[in-house]
N, C-alpha and C positions, 0 to 999 in steps of 0.2 A: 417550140415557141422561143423568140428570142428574151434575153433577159433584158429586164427595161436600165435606163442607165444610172439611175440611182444603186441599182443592185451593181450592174457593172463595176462601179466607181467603189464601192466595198468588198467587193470581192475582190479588189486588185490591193487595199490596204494589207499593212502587214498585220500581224499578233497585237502588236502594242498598240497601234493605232488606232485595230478595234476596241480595243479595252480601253483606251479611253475615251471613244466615242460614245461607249453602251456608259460611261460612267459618269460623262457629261448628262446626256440624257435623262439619267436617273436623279441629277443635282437637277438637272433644271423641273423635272416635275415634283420632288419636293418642294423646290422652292415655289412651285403655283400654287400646289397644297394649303402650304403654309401664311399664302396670299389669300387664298380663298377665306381659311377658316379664320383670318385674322378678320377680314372683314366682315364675317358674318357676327363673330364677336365684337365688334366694333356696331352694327345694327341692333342686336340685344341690347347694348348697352343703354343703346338710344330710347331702345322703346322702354326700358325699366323706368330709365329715367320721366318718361312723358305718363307711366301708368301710377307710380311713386312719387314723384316729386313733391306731389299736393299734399302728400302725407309724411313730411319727413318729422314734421313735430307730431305727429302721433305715436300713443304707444302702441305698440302691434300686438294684441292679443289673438294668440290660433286656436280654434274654436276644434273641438273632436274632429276624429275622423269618424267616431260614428256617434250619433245622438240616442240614447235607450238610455231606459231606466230598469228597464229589467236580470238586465246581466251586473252584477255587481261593480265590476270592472268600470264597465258602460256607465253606470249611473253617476260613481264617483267625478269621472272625470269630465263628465255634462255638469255637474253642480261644480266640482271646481272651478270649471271656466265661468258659469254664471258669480262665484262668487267675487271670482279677479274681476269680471266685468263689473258687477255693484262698486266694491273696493277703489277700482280707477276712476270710475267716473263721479261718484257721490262722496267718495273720502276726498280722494286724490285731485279731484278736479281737472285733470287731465283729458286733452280729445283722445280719440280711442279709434282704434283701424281694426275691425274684427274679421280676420285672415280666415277665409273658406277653403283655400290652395287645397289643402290637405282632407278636406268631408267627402266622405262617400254614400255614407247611409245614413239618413232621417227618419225615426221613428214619430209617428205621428204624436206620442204622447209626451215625449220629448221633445220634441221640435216644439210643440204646441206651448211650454212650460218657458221653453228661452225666448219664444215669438212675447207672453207674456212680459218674461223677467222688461225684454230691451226695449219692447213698447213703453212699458211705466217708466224706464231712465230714460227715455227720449220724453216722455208729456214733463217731466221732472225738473230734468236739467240743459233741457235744446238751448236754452240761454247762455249757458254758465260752458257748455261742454258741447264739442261735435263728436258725432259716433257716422262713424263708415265702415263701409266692406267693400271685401274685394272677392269676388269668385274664385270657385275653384280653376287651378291654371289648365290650359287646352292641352291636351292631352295632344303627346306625341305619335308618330305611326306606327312605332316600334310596340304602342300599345295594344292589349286585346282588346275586343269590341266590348263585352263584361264592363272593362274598366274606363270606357270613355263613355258607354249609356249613365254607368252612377256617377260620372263627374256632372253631365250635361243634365242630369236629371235631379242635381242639388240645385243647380243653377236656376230651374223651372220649378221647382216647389219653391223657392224665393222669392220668386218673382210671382209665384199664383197668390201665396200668402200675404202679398203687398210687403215683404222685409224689405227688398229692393228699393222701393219707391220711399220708404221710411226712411233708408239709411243713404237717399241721396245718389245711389246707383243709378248709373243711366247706361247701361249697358244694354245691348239689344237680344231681351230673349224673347222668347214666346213658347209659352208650355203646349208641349203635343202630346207628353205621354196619357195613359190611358190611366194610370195610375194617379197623377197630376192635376188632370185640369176638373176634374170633379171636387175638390177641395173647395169648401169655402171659409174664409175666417171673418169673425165679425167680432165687435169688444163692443161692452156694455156698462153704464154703470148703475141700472135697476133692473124692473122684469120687464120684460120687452117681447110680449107673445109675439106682434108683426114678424121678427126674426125668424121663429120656429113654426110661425103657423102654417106656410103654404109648404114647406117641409114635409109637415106631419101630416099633410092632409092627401098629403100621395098616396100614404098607408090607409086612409079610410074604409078605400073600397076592398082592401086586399085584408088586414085584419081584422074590419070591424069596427063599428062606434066605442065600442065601451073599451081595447085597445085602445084605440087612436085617445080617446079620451084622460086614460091614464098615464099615456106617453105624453101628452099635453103636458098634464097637470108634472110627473114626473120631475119634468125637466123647468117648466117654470119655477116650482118648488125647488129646487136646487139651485135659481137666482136668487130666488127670496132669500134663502138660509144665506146666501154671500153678502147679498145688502146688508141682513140683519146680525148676521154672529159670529163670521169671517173677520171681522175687522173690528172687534170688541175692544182691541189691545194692539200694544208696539209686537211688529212681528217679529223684531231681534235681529236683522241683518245687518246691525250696525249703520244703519242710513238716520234713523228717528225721524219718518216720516210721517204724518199724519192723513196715511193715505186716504182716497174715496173708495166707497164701496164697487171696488169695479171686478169684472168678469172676461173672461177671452173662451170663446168657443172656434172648435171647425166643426163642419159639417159637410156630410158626402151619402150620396146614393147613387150607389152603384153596383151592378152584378145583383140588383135583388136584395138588396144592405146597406139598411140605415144605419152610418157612423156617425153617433156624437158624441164629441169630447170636449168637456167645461174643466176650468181653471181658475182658478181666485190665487192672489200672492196675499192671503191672512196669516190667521195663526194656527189654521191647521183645525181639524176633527178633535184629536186627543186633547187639547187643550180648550176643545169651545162647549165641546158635550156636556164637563160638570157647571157650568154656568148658563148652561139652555135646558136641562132636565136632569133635575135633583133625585130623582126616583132612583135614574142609573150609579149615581155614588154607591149605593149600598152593596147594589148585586156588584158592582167591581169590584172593590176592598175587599168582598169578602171571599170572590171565587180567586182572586191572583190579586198579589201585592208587588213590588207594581205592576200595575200593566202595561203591558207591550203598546202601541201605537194600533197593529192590527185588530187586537182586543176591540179596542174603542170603536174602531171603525165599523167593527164587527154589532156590535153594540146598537150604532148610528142607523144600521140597518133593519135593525127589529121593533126599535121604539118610535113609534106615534103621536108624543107632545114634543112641546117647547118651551120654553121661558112664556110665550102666552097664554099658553093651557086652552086655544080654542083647538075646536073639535077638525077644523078645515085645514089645519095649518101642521106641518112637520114629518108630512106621510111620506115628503118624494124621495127620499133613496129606498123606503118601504116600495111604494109603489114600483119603483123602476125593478128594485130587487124582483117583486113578484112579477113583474112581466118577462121577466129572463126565465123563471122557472117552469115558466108556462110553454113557452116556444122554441124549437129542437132549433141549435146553432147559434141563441145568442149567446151574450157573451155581459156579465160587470165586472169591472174593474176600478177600483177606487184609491187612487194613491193620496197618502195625508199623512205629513211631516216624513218618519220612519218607515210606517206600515204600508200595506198594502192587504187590501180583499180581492178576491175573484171568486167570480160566480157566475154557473150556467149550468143549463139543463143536463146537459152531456159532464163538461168539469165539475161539476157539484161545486163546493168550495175550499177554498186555498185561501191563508192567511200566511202572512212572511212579514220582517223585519228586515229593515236595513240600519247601516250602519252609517249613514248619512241623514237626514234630511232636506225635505223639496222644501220647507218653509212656506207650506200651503195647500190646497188640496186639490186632486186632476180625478176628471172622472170619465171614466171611457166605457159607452155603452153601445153595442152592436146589437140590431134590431134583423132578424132577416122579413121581407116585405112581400117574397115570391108568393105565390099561389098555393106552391107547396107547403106552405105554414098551416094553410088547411082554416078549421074554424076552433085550434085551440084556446085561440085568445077570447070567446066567448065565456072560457070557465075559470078564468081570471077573475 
């Protein structure tokens, strides 16, 4: 085969001629290189500028990478961030940019508690103060699949819980995970059975009247107790607001399980118990001095008055307690200021301290709803 004449025409060059033809070559593709990536950085620049711009007088607060309250680590740095968010916006008066870039994981109990905190500084101060967010950044390709579901799947639990729509985001998501789109959040500031009634009424046929009944009353009782003893006093965040008796719940059924989790920003269990039932002063001072937070909480769950001494009123974390004990797989969990309780059939119970507090109380109660629950809840 003959050689074509480009080959020809170098193969007839000498030594040196080649060497600086292969050297030229190699200048001249650096240098397109360096044309390419200039411009690509020159397009970054641009879009930073069109995504930031609106935000250059905000302060940028970055929010966890992961949200929990149960790993001590975890919980710290979930209430650190809530507490620079209070600090900037209610002290500081400052707008506020509250940076997602960096979250991966959401605990529903947590999330639930900051959905809470930013709700009440936005009814507060949307006058005086703007608060925004920005999403976690798109993940690049160089990523694992792992790491681009938990970025797109903060973006979609934002956007289920309405944070997006509250904080002015107009970014295009739409929740599809499976984990996601059964969430629902709703904020209250009395008892509001419409909420939880066609909820609960799923469970009717599956555990029973007088279940379903106590799961009712349960969880209304746990507004009541917010309207009425959550908010007795200044909660101490340094804001001195004279807040309303208000609530923030989600709710989800799914896989066979009732998830409800309630929130108040009060003054917390350990602090409302000796001012709602006097009886419990004695038995605490006398078994432990002082008491721990889980103590009280612990406490909050065995007694059946209140500050009104009617017979109707005070049962519902009693209540909810005893339906957990009754039915294999649920699950209480009570966080208030420090402590924490848990309880269930299978974990029996667990009290802990922290070293922090949430400045309020979160209650996380898992009901399962299957078939296979059977007819215990009749000996409730």
């Amino acid at each position: 085969m003959d050689a074509t004449p480009e080959w020809d025409y170098v193969r007839r060059l000498s030594t040196s001629q080649k060497t600086f033809r292969i050297r030229r070559q190699g200048k001249l593709e650096r240098s397109r290189r360096a044309y390419r990536l200039k411009r690509q950085m020159a397009r970054r620049q641009i879009h930073v500028r069109k995504v930031e711009g609106t935000y250059l007088d905000f302060h940028r607060i970055r929010a966890p990478k992961v949200f929990g309250l149960s790993v001590e680590s975890e919980r710290s740095n979930v209430l650190n961030f809530l507490k620079n968010l209070r600090d900037t916006v209610g002290i500081q008066k400052k707008h506020v940019l509250i940076d997602f870039s960096e979250t991966e994981t959401l605990i529903a109990d947590a999330m639930l508690l900051a959905y809470a905190e930013i709700t009440r500084l936005v009814a507060r101060f949307s006058r005086e103060v703007k608060i925004r967010c920005i999403l976690p950044k798109k993940s690049f390709s160089t990523r694992t699949k792992p790491f681009i579901e938990k970025r797109e799947k903060v973006a979609q639990v934002l956007k289920q819980i309405g944070l997006l729509d509250l904080l002015g985001n107009q970014a295009k998501v739409e929740p599809t995970y499976e984990d996601v789109v059964h969430w629902k959040a709703v904020h209250g500031y009395k008892v509001q059975g419409d909420i939880t009634e066609p909820i609960l009424q799923v469970v009717d046929d599956v555990l029973g009247e007088m279940v379903s009944r106590k799961l009712y009353t349960g969880v209304s009782e746990a507004m009541t107790n917010t309207t009425h003893h959550a908010y007795l006093e200044d909660r101490h965040d340094g804001l001195n607001l004279k807040d309303k008796a208000g609530w923030w719940m989600f709710l989800q059924v799914k896989d066979n399980m009732l998830s409800i989790l309630m929130c108040d920003l009060g003054i917390g269990i350990p602090r409302s118990l000796p001012k709602t039932n006097r009886d419990w002063l004695h038995k605490l001072f006398s078994e432990k001095y002082p008491a721990p937070d889980s103590l009280s909480i612990k406490y909050a769950t065995e007694y059946g008055r209140t500050s009104t001494n009617l017979s109707n009123r005070g049962k519902g974390l009693k209540k909810m307690l005893s339906i957990v004990e009754s039915l294999e797989a649920s699950s209480l969990r009570i966080h208030s200021n420090k402590g924490v309780f848990t309880a269930g059939k299978i974990t029996h119970i667990v009290s802990r301290d922290y070293q922090d507090s949430i400045m309020g109380t979160l209650i996380s109660w898992n009901i399962p709803i299957s078939e296979n629950a059977e007819g215990e809840s009749t000996n409730v």
